[in-house]
C-alpha angles and dihedrals in degrees: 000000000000138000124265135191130191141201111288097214100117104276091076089120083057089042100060091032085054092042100044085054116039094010096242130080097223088084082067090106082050102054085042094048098057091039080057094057087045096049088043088045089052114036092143088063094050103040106097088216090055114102082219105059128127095229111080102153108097091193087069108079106227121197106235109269082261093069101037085055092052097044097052079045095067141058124251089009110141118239132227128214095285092057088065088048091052101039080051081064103039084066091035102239086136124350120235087236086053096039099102095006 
């Protein structure tokens, strides 16, 4: 193991996805691209005012499903907390409908 760092312009989530799992950064539209289709599959599991969110910890702020939807949709747009749940299931490593089963 060895650190890594990535380029903090606002895709850096992207970025480490992109370079734990191809060992290179430029697959970053790709990662978000797939999150995006995740995010836009499941809306009922990232809207905040769905019973069936992940996001069950009211504690946590979470952005209207409006806004999560928009942000995974654009570039250099920073990511909350339910973008790493859905990008978990966009490579299947748990799916948003498993998350709290």
């Amino acid at each position: 193991m060895s650190p890594r760092a990535t380029v903090g312009d606002g895709n850096c989530a992207y970025r480490a996805v992109s370079l734990a799992l191809f060992e290179t950064q430029d697959l970053h539209p790709y990662v978000r691209l797939l999150t995006a289709c995740e995010v836009a599959e499941h809306p009922q599991q990232c809207d905040v005012s769905s019973p069936d969110c992940v996001m069950t910890d009211n504690r946590i702020v979470t952005s209207p499903y409006r806004d999560i939807l928009q942000a995974v949709l654009t570039p250099n747009k920073d990511v909350e907390l339910i973008h790493f749940f859905a990008i978990s299931a966009a490579f299947d490593v748990r799916t948003l409908r498993d998350r709290f089963k």
